[in-house]
N, C-alpha and C positions, 0 to 999 in steps of 0.2 A: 854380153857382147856376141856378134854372129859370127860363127864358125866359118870361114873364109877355106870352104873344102867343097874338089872339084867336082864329086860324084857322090851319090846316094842312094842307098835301097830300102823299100822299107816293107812292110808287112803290117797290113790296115789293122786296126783293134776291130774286136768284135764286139758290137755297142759302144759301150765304158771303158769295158775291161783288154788288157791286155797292149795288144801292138809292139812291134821293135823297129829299130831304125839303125842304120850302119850306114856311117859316111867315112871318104878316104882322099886322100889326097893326091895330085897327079904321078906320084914318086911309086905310088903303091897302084899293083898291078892285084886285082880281085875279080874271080869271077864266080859268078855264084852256082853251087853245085844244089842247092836243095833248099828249101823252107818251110816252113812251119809255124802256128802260133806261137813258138814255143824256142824255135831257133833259127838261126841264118848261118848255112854252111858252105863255106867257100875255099876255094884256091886260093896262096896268096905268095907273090913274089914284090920283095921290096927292094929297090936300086936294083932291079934287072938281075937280085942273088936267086939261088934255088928256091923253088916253090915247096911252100907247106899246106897243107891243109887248116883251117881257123875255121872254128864252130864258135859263135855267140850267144850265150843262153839267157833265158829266163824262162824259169822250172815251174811247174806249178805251184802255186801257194796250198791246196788241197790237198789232203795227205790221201784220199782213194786212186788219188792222178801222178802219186808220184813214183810210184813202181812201176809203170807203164813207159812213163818219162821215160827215167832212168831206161830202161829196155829199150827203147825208141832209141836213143841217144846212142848208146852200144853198137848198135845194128849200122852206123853211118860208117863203120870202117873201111878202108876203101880196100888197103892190102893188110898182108901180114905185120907188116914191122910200118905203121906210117908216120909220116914227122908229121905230128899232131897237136895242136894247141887251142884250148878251150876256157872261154872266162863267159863269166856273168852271173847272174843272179841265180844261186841255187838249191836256195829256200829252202836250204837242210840248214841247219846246227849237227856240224861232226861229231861233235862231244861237250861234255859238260862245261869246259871250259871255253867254250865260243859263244857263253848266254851270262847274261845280269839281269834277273827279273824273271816273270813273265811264268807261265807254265814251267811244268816239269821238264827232266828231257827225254824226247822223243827219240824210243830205242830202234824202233823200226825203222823209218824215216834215214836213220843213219844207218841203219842196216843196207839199204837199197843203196844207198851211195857208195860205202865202200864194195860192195857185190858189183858194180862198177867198174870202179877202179882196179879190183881184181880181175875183168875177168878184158880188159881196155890197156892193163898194164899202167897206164897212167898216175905219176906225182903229182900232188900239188909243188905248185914252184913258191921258191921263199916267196913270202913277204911283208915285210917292213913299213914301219908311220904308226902301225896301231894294233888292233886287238880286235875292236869292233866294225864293223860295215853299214851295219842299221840297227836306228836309233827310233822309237817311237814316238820320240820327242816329248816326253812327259818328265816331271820331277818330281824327287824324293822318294817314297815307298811303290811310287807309279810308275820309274823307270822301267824301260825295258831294255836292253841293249843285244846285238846276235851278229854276228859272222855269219853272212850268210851269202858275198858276194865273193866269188874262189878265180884263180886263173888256173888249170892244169896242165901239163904235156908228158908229153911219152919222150921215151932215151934218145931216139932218132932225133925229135926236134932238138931238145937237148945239147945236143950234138953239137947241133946247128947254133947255139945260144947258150954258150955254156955258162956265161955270165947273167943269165938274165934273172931276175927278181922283180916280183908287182908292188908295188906300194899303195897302200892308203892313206888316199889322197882328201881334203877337206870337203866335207859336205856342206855347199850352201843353199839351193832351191831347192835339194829332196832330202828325203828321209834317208838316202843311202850312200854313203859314198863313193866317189868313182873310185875305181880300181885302176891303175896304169901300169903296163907293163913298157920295162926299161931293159929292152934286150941286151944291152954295154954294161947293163947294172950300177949304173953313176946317177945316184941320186942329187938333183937340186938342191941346194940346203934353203930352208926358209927360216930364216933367222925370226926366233922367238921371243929371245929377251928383250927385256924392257931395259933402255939403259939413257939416262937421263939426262942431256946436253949442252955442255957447260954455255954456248953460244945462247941459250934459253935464257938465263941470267941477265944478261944485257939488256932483254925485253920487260918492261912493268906490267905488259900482259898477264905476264907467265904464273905470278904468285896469284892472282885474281883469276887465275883458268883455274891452278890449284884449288884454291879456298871453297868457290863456287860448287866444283864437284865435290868435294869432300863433306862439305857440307849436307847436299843432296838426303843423303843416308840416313843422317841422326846417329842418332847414341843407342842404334838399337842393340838387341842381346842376341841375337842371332851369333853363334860361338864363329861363324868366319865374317859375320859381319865388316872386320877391321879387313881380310884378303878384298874381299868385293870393292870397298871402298879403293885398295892399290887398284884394283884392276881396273875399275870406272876411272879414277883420275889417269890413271896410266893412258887408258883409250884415250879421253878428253884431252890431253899433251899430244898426243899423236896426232888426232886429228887436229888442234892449233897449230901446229907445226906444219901442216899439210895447206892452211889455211896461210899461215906465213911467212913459208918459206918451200911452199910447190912441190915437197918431195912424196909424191904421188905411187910409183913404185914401191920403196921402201918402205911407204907407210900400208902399202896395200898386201907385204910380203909380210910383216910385222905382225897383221890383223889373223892371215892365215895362219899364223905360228901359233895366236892363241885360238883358234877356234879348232885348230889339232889338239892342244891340251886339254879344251872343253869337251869334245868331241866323243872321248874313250873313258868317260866317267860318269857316274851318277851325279845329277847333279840338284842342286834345291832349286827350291822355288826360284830364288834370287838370282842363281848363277845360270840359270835358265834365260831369264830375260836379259842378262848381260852377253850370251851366245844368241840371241836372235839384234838384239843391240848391232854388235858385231859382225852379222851378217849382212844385214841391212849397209851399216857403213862402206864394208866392202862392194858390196850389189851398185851403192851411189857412185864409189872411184872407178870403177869399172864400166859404167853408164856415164859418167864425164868423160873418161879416156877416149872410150868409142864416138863420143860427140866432137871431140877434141880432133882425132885423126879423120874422121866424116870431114872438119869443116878444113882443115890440111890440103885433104884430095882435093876437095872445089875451088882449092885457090890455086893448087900445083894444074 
């Protein structure tokens, strides 16, 4: 669906690689102080409150480029004590426990980061939904999964946001999840559970949506093979439901709940195709919604 936001700044890729983009809406007051392959650093007043300083990053993925970074990054302070807040992609793993899979963990790498943070004053700020940020989207012995997309600020913003906390938020077109920072710290809830509708009963659809998916799977041995099958008929109920009886919302708040539980876990082969399943579904009600209020406007 298209981002219905006033203004835009972006900073070109070089060939393939790289590029950043930062859009904001008319309420948010942004003026760009500096850029770089690497970040977009700016002023920032929201509802006409006091201005803070907002840096957007993505860090290099190259571990010769990334103590530099870091350096580079440091050097942007404007005064002694600034209300400063900084998110994006920062291609460290902190510590061991920010990886599933994949290489060892890289001590240096984390070394340069917190040398950072020590020497910038700056926390990370909670945050809540998950564990992981990117996924390399592979299953079983293949996964890989890593924290590696951070929001941080210093005591003065703080200050300013004493509430605020980032969440992770569900990954569907990348490999990464978005990070969302919620300055009131009042999370959306997106209801997760599957809960089964006695109005469904009524329909002779319903057992024949059942059957059909359940079916699908077979009798195989896979030891969660019987979860997958909940899950597949669970989907399959949802979207009949969606088919008839239009609850397009709900059913697209539903889909997210579980592609948050998929999302921070190893997964098989099986539960693999059941989160790109899932994604896809969601990508369609959101591409009908947008076609939906498109053809609204041309008639209003």
């Amino acid at each position: 669906m298209k981002m219905k936001l006033d203004n835009a700044f972006y900073v070109e890729p070089k060939g393939v690689a790289g590029g950043l983009a930062l859009w904001w809406s008319s309420n948010v007051k942004i003026s760009i102080l500096g850029e770089d392959r690497n970040f977009i650093d700016t002023s920032i007043s929201i509802h006409r409150e006091e201005d803070w300083f907002g840096t957007f990053i993505y860090a290099p993925p190259y571990t010769e480029e990334k103590q530099k970074f870091w350096d580079m990054l440091a050097s942007l302070i404007k005064e002694p004590n600034p209300k400063w807040y900084i998110s994006g992609d920062s291609n460290i793993v902190a510590s061991p426990t920010d990886k599933y899979g994949g290489l060892t963990f890289d001590h240096n790498s984390a070394r340069w980061y917190y040398d950072f943070l020590d020497r910038t004053f700056l926390t990370e700020i909670q945050c809540k939904g998950g564990v992981y940020t990117w996924s390399n989207q592979r299953s079983n012995e293949a996964t890989i999964l890593e924290k590696l997309d951070r929001a941080l600020s210093s005591i003065e913003w703080n200050c300013l946001y004493p509430r605020a906390i980032a969440v992770i938020d569900v990954a569907i077109a990348s490999d990464h999840s978005p990070t969302v920072l919620l300055t009131n710290g009042i999370i959306k809830k997106i209801r997760a559970d599957f809960k089964f509708e006695s109005k469904w009963l009524v329909e002779e659809e319903c057992s024949q949506v059942v059957k059909e998916e359940w079916e699908i799977i077979g009798n195989g041995t896979y030891k969660g093979s019987f979860r997958i099958k909940l899950r597949r008929t669970s989907v399959k109920l949802r979207n009949w439901n969606i088919e008839k009886f239009g609850k397009n919302q709900e059913f697209a708040n539903e889909i997210m709940g579980e592609i948050k539980q998929l999302q921070d876990e190893p997964l098989s082969a099986e539960e693999s195709q059941v989160l790109k399943d899932l994604k896809r579904k969601l990508l369609k009600i959101w591409e009908g919604e947008e076609k939906y209020w498109q053809q609204r406007s041309r008639i209003d």
